[in-house]
C-alpha positions as CSV (number, residue, x, y, z in Angstrom):
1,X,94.6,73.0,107.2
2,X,98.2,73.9,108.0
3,X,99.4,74.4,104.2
4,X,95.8,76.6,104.3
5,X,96.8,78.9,106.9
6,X,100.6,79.6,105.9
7,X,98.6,80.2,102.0
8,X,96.3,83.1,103.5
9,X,99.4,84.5,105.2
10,X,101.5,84.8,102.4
11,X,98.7,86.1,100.2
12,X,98.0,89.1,102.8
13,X,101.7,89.5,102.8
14,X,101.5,90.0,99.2
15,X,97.8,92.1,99.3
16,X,99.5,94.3,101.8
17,X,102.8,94.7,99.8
18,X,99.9,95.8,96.7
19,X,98.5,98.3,98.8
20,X,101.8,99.4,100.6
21,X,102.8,100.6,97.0
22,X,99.6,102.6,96.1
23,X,99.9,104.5,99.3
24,X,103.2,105.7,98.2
25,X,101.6,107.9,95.2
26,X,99.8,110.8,95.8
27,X,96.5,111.2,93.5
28,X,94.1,113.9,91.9
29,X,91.9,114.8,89.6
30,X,92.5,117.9,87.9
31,X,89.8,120.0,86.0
32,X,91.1,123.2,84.1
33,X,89.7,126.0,81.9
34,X,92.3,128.4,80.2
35,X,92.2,131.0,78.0
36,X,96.1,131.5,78.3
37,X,97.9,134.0,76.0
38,X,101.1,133.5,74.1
39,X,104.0,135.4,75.1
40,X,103.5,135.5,78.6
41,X,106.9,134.4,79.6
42,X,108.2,136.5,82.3
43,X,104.8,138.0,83.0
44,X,104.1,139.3,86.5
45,X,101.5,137.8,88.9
46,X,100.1,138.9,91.8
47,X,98.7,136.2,94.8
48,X,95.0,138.5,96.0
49,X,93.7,137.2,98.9
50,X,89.8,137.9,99.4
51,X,88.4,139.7,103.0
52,X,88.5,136.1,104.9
53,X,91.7,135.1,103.9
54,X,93.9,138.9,104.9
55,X,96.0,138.0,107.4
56,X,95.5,134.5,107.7
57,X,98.5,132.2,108.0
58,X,97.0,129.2,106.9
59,X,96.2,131.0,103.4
60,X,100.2,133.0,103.8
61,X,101.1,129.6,103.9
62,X,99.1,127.7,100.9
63,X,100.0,130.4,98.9
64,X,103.5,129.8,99.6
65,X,102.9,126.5,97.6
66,X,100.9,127.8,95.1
67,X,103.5,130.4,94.6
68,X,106.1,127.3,94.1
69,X,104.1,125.7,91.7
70,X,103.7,128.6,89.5
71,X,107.4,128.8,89.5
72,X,108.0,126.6,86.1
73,X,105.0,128.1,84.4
74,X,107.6,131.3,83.8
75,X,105.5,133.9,85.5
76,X,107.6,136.0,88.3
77,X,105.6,137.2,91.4
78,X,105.1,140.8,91.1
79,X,106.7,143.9,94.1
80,X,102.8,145.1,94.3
81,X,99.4,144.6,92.3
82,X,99.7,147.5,90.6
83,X,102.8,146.0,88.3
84,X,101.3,142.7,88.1
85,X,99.5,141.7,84.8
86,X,98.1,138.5,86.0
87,X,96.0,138.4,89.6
88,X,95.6,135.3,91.2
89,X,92.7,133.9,93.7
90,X,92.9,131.0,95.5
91,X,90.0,129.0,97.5
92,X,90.8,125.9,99.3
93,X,88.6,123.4,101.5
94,X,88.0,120.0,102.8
95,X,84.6,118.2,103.3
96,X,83.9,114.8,104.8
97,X,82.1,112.3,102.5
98,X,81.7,108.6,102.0
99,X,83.6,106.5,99.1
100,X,83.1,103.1,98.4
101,X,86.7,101.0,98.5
102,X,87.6,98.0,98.1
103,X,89.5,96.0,101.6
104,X,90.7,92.6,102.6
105,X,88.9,90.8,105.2
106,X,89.5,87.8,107.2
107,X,87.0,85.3,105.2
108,X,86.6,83.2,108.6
109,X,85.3,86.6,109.8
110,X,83.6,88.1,106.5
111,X,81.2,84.1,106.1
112,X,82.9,83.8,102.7
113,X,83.7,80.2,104.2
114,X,80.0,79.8,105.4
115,X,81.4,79.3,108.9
116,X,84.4,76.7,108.1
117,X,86.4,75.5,104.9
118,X,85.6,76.3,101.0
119,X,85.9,77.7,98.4
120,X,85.2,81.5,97.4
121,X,86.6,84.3,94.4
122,X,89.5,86.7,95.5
123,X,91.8,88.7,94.6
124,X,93.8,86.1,92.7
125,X,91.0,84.1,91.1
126,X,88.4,81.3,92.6
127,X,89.9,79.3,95.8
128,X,91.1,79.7,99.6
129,X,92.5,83.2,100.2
130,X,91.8,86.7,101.3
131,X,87.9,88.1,100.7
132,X,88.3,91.3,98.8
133,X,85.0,92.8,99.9
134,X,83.7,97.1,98.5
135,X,82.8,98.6,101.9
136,X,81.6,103.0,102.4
137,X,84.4,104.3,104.1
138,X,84.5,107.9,105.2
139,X,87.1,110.3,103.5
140,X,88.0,113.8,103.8
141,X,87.6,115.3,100.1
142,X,90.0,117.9,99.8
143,X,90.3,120.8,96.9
144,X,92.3,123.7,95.7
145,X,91.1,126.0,92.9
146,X,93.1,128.8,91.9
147,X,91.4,131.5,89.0
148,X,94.1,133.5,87.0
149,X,92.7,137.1,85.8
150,X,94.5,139.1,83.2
151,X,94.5,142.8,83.7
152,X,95.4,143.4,80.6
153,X,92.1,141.9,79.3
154,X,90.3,144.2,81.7
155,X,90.3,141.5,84.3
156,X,89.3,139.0,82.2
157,X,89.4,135.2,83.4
158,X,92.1,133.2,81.5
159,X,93.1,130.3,83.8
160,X,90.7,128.3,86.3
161,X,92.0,125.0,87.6
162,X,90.7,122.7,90.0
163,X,92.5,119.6,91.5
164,X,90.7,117.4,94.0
165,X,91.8,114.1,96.7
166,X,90.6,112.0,99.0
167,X,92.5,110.9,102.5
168,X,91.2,109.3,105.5
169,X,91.9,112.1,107.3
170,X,91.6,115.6,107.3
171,X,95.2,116.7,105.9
172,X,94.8,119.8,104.5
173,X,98.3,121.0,105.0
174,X,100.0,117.7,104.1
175,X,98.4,118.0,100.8
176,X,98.1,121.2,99.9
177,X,101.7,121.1,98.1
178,X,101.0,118.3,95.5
179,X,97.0,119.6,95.1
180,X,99.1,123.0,94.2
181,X,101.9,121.1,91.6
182,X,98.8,119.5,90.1
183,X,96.5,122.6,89.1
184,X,99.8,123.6,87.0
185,X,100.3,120.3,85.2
186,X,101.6,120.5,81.7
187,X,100.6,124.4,82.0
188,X,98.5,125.5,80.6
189,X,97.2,122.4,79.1
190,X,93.8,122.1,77.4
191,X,90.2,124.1,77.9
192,X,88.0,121.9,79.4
193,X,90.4,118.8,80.7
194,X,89.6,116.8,83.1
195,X,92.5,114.3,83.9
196,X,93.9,112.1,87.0
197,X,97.8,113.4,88.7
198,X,99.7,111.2,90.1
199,X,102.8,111.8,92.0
200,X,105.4,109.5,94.3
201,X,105.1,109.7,97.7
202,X,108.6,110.3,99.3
């Protein structure tokens, strides 16, 4: 019973380790559409916030980010609208939801044992160890989607990108920097892709 118990605390050791690394990248799944002209190198862009968003330092300051991302795409931030060719919109939001995830449990705790020694499947195979058991779990789903309009193409829509994440809580701002680097991804990639961004965690 001893060699037992110092087995299930070195495989949680190890299950924790596991999960210790996959909370040190940052993850989302990007959706784009583009339209996107050669020759736009050195373009200018303009940031347009909509009626809500005038004088709101929450947007001022997630379009700070934005405005970082778009930095290696080779367009320059316009003086004024008016000298801008591209015109870009921004929407941004969070909404609570359920996922289904997979935990470790205590399987004294979770009946994988029936209530005392035996044998169940985990995370390593069939034997004593950690339950891995899929539980709901409430996240905060969390999206930015920025639309690129080319005046030049009287206003036509040439770039919409949408990148979407899940945390346990509601951290907007914390995220709002990598959601931003992820809509601009291998710019301006392909109409219609739908891929998963990943990104270390400092």
């Amino acid at each position: 019973m001893f060699v037992l118990s110092v087995w299930l605390k070195l495989a949680m050791i190890s299950i924790v380790l596991m999960l210790g690394g996959c909370a040190s990248v940052f993850s989302a799944q990007l959706t784009r559409y583009q339209q996107w002209s050669d020759q736009t190198q050195g373009a200018r862009y303009w940031v347009q916030p909509d009626a809500a968003q005038q004088n709101n330092l929450q947007f001022q300051t997630f379009s700070d980010a934005v405005r970082a991302a778009l930095g290696p795409t080779g367009l320059v931030e316009a003086q004024s609208q008016k000298q801008a060719r591209f015109i870009v919109h921004i929407e941004y939001g969070s909404e609570q939801t359920t996922e289904w995830r997979q935990q470790m449990v205590d399987p004294y705790f979770s009946g994988a044992f029936g209530g005392g020694f035996g044998y169940h499947r985990h995370w390593g195979g069939w034997g004593p160890g950690p339950v891995i058991e899929t539980v709901p779990v409430e996240v905060n789903r969390v999206h930015l989607m920025v639309r690129i309009d080319d005046q030049s193409k009287q206003g036509q829509e040439v770039y919409r990108a949408t990148a979407v994440t899940s945390a346990r809580d509601n951290q907007l701002g914390a995220v709002m920097p990598y959601l931003a680097r992820a809509v601009f991804e291998q710019f301006p990639g392909r109409n219609g892709q739908v891929v998963r961004v990943k990104y270390p965690l400092p």
